[in-house]
FILO-790936 format. One record per atom (N, C-alpha, C): residue number from 1; x, y, z; residue in three letters; atom name. Coordinates in pm, 1 decimal, m for minus. Each point is the difference from the previous one (the first is absolute). Example, Ala and Ser with C-alpha at 12.3 -4.5 7.8 and 13.67 -1.06 7.14 Angstrom:
# residues 2
+-----+----------+----------+----------+------+------+
! seq !       c1 !       c2 !       c3 ! type ! atom !
+-----+----------+----------+----------+------+------+
!   1 !   1319.0 !   m569.0 !    780.0 !  ALA !    N !
!   1 !    m89.0 !    119.0 !      0.0 !  ALA !   CA !
!   1 !     90.0 !    120.0 !      0.0 !  ALA !    C !
!   2 !    m35.0 !    105.0 !    m72.0 !  SER !    N !
!   2 !     82.0 !    119.0 !      6.0 !  SER !   CA !
!   2 !    m77.0 !    109.0 !     73.0 !  SER !    C !
+-----+----------+----------+----------+------+------+
//
This chain:
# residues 116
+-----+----------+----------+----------+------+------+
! seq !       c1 !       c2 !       c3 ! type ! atom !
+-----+----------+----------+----------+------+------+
!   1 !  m2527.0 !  26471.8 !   7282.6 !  UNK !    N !
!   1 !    m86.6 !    m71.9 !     92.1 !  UNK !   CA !
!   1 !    m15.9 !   m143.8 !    m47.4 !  UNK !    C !
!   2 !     13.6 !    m72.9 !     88.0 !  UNK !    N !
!   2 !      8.1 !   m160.1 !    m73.1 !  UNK !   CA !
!   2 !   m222.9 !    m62.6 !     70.6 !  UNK !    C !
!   3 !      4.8 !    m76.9 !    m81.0 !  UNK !    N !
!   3 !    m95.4 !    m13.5 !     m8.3 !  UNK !   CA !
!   3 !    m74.3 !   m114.5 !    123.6 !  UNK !    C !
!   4 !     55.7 !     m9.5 !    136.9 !  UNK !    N !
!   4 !    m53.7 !    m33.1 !     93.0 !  UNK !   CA !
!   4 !    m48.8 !    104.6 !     58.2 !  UNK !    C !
!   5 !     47.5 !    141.3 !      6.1 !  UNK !    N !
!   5 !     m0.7 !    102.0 !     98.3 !  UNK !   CA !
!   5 !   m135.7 !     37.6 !   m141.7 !  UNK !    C !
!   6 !      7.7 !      7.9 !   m105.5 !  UNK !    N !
!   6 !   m129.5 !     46.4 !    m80.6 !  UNK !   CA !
!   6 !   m137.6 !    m95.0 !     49.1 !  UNK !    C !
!   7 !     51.1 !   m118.2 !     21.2 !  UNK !    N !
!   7 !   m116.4 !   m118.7 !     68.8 !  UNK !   CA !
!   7 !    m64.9 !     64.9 !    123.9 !  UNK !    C !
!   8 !     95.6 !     19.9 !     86.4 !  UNK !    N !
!   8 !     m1.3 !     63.4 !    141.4 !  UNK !   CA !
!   8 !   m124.3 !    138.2 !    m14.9 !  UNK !    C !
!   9 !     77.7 !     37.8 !    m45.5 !  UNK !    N !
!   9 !   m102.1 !    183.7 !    m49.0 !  UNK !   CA !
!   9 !   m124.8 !    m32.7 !    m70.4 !  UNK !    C !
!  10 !    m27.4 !    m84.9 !    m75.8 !  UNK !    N !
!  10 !   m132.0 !    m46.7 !    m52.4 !  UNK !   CA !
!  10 !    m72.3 !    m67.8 !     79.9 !  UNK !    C !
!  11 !     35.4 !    m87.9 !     59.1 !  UNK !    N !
!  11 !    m34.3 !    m31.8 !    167.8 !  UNK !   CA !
!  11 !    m98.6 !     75.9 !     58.3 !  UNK !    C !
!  12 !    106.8 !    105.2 !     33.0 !  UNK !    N !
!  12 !    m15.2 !     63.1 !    116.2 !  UNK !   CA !
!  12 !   m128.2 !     98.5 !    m39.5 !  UNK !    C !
!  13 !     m0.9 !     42.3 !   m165.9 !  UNK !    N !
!  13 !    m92.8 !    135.1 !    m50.1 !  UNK !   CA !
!  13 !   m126.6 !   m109.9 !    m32.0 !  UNK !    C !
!  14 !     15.2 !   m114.1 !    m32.2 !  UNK !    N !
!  14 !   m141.5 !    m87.9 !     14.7 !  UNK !   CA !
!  14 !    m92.6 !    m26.1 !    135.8 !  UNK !    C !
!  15 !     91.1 !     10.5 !     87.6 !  UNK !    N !
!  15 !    m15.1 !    m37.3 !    111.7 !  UNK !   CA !
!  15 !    m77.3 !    143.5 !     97.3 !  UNK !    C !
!  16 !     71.4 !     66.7 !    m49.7 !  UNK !    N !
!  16 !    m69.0 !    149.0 !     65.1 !  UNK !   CA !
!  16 !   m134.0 !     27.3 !    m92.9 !  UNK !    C !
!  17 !    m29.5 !    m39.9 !   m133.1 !  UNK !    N !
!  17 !   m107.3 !     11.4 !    m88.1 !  UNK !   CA !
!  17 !   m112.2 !    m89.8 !     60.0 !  UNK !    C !
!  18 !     57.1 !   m144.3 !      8.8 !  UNK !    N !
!  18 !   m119.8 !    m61.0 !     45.2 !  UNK !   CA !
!  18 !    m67.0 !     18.8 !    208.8 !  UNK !    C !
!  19 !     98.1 !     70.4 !     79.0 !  UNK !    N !
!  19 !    m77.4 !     38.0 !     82.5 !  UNK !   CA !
!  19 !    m54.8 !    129.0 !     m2.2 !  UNK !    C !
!  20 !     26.7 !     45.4 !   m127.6 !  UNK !    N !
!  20 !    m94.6 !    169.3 !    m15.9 !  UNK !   CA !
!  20 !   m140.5 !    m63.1 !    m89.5 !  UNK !    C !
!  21 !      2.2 !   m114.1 !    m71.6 !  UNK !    N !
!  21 !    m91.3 !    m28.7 !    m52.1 !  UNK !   CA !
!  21 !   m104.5 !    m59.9 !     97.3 !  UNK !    C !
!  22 !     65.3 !    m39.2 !    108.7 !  UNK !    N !
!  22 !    m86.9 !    m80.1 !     92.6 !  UNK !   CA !
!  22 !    m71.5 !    131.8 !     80.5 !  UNK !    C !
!  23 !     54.5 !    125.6 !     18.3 !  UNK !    N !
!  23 !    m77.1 !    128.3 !     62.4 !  UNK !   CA !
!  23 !   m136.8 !      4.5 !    m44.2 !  UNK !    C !
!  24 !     49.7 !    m19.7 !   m147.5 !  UNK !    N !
!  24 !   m119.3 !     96.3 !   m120.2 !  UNK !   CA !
!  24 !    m93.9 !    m91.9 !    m28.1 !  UNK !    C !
!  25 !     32.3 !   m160.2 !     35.0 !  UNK !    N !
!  25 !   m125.6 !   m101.5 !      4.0 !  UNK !   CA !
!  25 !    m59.4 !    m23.4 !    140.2 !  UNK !    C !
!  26 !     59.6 !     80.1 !    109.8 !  UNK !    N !
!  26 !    m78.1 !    m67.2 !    122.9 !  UNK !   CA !
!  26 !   m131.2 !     16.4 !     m1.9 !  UNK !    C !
!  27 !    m45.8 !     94.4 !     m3.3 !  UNK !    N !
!  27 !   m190.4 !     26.4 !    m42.4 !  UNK !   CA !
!  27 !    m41.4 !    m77.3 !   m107.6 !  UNK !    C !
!  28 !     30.7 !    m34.6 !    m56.1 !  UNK !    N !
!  28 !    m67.4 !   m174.7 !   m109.9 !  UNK !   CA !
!  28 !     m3.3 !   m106.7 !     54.1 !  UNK !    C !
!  29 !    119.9 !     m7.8 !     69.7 !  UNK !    N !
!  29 !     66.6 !   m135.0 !     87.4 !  UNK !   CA !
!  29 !    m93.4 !      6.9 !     62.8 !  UNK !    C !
!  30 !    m36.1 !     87.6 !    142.3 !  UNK !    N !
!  30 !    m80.6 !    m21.3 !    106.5 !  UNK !   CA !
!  30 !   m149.6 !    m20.8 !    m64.6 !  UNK !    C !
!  31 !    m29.4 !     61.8 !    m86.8 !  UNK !    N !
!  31 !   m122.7 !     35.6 !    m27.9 !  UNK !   CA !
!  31 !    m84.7 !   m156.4 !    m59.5 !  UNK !    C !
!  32 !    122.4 !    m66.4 !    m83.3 !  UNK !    N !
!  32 !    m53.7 !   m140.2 !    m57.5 !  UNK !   CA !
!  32 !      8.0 !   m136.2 !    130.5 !  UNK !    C !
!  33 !     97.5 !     96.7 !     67.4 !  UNK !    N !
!  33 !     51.6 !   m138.4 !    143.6 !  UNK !   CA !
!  33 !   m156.7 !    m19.3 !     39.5 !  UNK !    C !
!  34 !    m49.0 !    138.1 !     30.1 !  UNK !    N !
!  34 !   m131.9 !     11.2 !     39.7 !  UNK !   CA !
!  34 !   m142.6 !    m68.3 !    m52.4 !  UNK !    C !
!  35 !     16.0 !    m16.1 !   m119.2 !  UNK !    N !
!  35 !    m99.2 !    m18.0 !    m95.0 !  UNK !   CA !
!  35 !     m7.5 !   m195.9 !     10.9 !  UNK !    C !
!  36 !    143.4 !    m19.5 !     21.0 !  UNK !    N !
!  36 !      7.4 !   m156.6 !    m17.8 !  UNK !   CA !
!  36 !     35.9 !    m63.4 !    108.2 !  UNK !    C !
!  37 !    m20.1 !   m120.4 !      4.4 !  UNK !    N !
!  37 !     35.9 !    m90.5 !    128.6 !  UNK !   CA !
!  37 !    218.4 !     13.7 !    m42.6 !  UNK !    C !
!  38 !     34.8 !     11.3 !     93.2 !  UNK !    N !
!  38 !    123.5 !     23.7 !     m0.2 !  UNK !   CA !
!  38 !    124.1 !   m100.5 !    111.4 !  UNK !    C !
!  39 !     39.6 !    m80.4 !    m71.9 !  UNK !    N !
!  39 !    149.5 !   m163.0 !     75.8 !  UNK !   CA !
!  39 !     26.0 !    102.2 !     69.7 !  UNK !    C !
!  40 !      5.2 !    m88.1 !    146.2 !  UNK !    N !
!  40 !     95.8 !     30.4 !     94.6 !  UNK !   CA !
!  40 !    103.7 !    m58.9 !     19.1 !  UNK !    C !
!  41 !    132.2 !     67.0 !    m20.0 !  UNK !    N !
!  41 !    108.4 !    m42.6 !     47.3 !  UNK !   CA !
!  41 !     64.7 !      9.7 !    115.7 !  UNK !    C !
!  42 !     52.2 !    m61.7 !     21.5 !  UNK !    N !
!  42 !     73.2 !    m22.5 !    152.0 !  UNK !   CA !
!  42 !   m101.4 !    m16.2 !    140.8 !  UNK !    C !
!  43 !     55.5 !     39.5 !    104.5 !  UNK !    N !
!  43 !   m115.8 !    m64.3 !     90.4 !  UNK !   CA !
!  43 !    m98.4 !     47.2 !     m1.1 !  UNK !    C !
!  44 !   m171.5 !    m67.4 !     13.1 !  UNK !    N !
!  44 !    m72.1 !      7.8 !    m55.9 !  UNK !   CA !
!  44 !    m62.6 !     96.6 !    133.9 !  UNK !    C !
!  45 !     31.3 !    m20.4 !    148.7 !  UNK !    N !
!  45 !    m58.3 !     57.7 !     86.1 !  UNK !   CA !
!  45 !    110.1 !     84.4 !     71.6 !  UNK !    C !
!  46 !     55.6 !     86.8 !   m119.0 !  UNK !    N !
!  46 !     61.5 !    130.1 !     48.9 !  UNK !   CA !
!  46 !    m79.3 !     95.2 !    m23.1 !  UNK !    C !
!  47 !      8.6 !    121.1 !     54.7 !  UNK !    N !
!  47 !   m114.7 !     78.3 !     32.3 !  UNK !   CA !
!  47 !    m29.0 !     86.3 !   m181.6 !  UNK !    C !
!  48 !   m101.2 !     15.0 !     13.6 !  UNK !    N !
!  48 !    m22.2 !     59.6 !   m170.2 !  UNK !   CA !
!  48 !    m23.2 !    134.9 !     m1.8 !  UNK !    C !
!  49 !     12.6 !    105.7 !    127.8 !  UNK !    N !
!  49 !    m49.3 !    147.1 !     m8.8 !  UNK !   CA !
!  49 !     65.4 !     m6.9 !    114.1 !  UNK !    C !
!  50 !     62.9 !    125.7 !     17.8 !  UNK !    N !
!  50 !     50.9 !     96.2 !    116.1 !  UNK !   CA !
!  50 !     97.9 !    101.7 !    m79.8 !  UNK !    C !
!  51 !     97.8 !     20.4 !     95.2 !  UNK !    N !
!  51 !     88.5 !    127.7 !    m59.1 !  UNK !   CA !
!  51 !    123.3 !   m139.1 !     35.1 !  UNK !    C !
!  52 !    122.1 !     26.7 !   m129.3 !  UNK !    N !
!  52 !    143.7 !    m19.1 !     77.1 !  UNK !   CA !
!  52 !     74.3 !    138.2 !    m13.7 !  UNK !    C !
!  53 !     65.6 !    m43.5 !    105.4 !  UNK !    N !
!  53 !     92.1 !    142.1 !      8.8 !  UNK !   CA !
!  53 !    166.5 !    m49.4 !     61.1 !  UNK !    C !
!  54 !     62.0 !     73.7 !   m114.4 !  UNK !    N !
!  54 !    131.7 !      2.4 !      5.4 !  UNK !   CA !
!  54 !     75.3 !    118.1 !     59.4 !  UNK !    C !
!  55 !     88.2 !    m18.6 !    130.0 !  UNK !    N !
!  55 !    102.0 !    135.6 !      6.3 !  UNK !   CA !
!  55 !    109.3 !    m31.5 !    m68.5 !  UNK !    C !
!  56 !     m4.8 !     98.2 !    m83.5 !  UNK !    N !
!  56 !    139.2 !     26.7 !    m97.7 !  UNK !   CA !
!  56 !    126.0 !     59.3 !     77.0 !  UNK !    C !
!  57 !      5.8 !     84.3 !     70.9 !  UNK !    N !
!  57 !     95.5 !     55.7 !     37.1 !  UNK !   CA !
!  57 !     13.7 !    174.9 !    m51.2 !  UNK !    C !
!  58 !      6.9 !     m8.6 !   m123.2 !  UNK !    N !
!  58 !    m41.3 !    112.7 !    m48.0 !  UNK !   CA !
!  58 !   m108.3 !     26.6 !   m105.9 !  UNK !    C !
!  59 !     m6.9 !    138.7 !    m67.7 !  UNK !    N !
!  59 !   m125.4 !    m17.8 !    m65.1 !  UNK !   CA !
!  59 !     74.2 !    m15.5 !   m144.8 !  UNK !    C !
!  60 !   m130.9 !    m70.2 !   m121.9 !  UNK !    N !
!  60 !     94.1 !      5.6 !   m116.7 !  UNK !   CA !
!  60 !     41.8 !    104.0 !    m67.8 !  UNK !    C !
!  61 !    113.2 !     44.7 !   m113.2 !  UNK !    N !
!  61 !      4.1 !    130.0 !    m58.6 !  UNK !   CA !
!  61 !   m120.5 !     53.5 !   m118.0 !  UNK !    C !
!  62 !    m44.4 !   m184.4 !    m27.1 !  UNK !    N !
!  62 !    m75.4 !     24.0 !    m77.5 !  UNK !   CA !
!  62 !    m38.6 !   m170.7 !    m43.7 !  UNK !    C !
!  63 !   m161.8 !    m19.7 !    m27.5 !  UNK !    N !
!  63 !     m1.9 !   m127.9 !    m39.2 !  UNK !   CA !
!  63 !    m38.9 !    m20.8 !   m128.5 !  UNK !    C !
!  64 !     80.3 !    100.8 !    m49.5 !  UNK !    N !
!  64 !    m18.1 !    m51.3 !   m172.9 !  UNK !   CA !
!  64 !    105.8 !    m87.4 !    m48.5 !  UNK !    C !
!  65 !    m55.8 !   m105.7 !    m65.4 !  UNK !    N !
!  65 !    114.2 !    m99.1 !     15.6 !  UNK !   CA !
!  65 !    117.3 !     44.5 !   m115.1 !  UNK !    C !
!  66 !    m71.2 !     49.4 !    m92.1 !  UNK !    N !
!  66 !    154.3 !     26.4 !    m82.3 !  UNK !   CA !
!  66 !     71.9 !     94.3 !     56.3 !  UNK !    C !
!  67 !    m22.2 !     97.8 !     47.3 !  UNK !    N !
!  67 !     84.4 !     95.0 !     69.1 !  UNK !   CA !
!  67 !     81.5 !    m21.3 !    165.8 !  UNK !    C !
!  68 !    m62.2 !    m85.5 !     57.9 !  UNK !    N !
!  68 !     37.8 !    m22.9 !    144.7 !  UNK !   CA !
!  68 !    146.1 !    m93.6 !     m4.1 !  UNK !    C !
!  69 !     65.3 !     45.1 !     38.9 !  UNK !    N !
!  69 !    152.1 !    m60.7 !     68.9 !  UNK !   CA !
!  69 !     40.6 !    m18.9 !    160.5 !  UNK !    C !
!  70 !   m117.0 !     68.0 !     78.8 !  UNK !    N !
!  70 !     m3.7 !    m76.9 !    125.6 !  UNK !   CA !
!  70 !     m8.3 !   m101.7 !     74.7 !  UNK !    C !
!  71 !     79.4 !    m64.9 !     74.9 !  UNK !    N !
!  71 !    m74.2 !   m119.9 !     98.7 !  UNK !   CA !
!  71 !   m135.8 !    m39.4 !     28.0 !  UNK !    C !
!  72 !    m64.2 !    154.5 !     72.1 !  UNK !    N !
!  72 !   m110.7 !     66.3 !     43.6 !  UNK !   CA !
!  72 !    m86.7 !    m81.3 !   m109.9 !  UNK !    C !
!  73 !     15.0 !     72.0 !   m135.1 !  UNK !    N !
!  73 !   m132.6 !      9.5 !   m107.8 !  UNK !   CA !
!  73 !    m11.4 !   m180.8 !    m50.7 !  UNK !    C !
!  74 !    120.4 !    m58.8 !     26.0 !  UNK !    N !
!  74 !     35.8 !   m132.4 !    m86.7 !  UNK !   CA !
!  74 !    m88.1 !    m75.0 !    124.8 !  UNK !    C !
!  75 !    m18.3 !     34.9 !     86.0 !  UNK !    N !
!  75 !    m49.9 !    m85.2 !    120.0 !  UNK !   CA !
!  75 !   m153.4 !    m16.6 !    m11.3 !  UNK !    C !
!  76 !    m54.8 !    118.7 !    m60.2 !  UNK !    N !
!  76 !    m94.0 !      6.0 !     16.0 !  UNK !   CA !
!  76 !   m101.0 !    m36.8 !   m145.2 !  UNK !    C !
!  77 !    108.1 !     13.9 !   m127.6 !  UNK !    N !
!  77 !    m17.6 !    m78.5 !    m99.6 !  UNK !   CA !
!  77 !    m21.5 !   m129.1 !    m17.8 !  UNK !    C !
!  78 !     70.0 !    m65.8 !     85.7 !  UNK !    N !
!  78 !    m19.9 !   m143.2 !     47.8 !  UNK !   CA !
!  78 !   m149.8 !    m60.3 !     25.5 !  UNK !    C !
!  79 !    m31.9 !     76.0 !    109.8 !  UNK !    N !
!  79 !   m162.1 !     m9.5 !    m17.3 !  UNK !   CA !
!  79 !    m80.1 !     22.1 !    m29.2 !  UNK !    C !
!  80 !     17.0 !    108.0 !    m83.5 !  UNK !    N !
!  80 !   m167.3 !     54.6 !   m117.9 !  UNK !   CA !
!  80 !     85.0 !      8.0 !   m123.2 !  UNK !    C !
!  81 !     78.2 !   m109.7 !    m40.3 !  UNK !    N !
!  81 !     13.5 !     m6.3 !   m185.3 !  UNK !   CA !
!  81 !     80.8 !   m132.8 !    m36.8 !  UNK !    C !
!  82 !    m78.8 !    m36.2 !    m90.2 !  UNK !    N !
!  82 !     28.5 !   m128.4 !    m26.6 !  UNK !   CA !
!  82 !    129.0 !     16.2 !   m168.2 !  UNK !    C !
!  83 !     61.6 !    m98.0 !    m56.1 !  UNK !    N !
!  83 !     94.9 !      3.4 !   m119.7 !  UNK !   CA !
!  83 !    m94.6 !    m73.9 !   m103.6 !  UNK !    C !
!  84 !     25.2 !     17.7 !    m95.3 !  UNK !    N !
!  84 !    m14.5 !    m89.9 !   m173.2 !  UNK !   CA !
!  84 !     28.7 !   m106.9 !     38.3 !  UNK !    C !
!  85 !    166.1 !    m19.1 !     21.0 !  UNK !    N !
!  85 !     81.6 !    m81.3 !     27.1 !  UNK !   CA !
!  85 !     64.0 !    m17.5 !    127.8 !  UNK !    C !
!  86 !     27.9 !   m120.1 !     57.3 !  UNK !    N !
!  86 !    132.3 !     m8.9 !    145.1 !  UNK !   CA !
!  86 !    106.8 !    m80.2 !    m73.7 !  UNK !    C !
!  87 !     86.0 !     m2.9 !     88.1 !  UNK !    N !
!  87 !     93.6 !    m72.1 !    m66.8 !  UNK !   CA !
!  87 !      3.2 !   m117.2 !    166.4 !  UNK !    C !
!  88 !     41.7 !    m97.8 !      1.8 !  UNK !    N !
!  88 !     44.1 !   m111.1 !     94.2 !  UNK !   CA !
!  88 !    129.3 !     41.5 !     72.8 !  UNK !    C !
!  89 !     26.8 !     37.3 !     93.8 !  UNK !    N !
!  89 !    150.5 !     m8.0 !     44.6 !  UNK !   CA !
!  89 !     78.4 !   m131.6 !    m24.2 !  UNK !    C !
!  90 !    m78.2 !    m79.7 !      9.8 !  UNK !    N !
!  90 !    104.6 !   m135.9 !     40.5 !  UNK !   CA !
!  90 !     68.8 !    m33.5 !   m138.0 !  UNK !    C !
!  91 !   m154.3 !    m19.2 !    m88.8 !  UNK !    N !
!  91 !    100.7 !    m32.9 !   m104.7 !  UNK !   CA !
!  91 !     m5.9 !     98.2 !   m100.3 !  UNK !    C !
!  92 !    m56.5 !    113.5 !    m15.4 !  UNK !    N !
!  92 !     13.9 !     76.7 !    m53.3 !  UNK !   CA !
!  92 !    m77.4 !     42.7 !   m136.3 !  UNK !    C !
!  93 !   m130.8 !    m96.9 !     18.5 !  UNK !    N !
!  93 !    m68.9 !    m14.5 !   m100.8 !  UNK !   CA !
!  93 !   m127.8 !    105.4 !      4.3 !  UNK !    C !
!  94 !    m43.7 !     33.0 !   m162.5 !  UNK !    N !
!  94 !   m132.9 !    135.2 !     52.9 !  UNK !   CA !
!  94 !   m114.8 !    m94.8 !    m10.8 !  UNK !    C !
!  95 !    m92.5 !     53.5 !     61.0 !  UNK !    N !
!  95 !   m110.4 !    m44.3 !     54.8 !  UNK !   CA !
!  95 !   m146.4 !     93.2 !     m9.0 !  UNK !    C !
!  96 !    m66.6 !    m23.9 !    m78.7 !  UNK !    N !
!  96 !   m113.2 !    125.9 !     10.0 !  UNK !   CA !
!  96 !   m116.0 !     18.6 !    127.0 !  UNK !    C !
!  97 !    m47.8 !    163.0 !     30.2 !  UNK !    N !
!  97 !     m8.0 !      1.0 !     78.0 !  UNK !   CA !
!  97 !   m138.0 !     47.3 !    m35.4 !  UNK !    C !
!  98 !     m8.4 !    105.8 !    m22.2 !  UNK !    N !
!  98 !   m111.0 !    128.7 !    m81.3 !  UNK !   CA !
!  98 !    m39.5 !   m123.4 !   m147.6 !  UNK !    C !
!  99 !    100.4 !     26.5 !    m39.1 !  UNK !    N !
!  99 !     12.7 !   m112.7 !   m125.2 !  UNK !   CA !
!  99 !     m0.1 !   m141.6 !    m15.2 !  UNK !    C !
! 100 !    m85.7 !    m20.6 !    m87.5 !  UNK !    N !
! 100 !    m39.2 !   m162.8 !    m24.2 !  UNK !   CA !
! 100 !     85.3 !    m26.5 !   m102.9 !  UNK !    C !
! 101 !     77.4 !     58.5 !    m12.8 !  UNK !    N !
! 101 !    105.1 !    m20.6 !   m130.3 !  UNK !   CA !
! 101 !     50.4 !    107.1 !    m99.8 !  UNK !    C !
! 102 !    145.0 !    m32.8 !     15.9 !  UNK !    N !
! 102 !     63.2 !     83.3 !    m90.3 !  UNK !   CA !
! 102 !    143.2 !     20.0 !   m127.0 !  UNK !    C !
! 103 !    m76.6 !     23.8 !    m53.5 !  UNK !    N !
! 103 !    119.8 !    m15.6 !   m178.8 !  UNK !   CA !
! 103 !     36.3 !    154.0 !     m1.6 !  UNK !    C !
! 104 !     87.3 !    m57.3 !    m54.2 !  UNK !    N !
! 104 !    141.9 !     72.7 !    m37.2 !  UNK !   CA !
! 104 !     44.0 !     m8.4 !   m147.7 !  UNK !    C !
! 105 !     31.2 !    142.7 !    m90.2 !  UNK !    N !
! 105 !    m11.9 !    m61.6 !   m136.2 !  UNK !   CA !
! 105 !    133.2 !    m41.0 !    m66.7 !  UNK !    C !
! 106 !     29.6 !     m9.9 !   m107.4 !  UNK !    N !
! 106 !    127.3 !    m86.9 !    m18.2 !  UNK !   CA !
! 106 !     89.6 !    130.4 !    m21.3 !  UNK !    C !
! 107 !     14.6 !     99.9 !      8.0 !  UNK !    N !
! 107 !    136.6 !    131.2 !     m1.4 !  UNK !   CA !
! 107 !    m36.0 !      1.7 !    167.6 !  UNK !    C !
! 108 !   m105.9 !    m57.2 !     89.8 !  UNK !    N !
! 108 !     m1.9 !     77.7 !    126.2 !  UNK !   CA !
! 108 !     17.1 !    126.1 !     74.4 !  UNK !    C !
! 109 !   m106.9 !     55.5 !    m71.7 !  UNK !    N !
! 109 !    m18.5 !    164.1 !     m8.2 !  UNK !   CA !
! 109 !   m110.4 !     31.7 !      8.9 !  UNK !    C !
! 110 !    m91.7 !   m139.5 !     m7.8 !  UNK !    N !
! 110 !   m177.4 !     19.9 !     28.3 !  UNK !   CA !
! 110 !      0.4 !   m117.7 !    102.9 !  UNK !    C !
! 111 !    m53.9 !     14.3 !    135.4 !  UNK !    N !
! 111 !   m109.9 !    m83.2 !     32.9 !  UNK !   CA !
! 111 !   m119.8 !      2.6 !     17.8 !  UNK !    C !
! 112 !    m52.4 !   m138.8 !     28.0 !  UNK !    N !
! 112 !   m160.3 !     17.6 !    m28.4 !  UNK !   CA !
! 112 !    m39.8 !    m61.1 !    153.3 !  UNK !    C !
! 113 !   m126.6 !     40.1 !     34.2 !  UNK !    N !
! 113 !    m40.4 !    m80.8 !    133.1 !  UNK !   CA !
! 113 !   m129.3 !    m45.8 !      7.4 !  UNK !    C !
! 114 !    m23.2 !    m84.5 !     51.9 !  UNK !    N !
! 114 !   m153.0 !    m56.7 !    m45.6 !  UNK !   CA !
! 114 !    m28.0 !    m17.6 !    187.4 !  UNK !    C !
! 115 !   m130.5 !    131.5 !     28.7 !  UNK !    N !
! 115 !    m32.6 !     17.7 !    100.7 !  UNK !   CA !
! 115 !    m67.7 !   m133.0 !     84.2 !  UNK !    C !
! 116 !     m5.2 !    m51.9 !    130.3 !  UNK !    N !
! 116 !   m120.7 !    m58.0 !      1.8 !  UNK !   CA !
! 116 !   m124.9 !      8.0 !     31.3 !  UNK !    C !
+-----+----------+----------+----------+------+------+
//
């Protein structure tokens, strides 16, 4: 295995970690959103309560993100789970997301993430 496709797979198992980590913090998240005055981003007079609703087409097999290989489940991951990390398409650079920053140690076999 050459060591882009090992990049790729570490990626990908960080990436499924930090939207399972984002499951297991949503009840803190909401709970402090609550407690504090909380930035609004993007437009300021889009509506702040209702339902959205998506037709998928079908239903998912499952929305656990490490286990799901569906269209279905990836669709719906999209909107209730956020990453550690994104990466940029254009130029290809990572970007934190979950994370306010993140090291990597010098064998690159540990990283570290500094939440915000």
């Amino acid at each position: 295995m050459n060591s882009k496709r090992i990049s790729n797979a570490t990626a990908q198992i960080l990436s499924a970690f930090g939207r399972s980590l984002v499951l297991g913090a949503t009840a803190l998240v909401i709970g402090a959103s609550q407690a504090s005055a909380q930035k609004t981003h993007g437009n300021p007079s889009a509506p702040q309560k209702g339902t959205f609703t998506v037709n998928l087409g079908l239903e998912p097999e499952t929305l656990n993100p490490i286990t799901s290989s569906d269209r279905y489940g990836s669709d719906v991951h999209v909107y209730i789970l956020d990453s550690l990390m994104d990466v940029d398409p254009d130029t290809y650079e990572e970007y934190p997301m979950l994370a306010e920053k993140a090291e990597t140690s010098k064998d690159g076999k540990q990283f570290t993430f500094t939440l915000r």
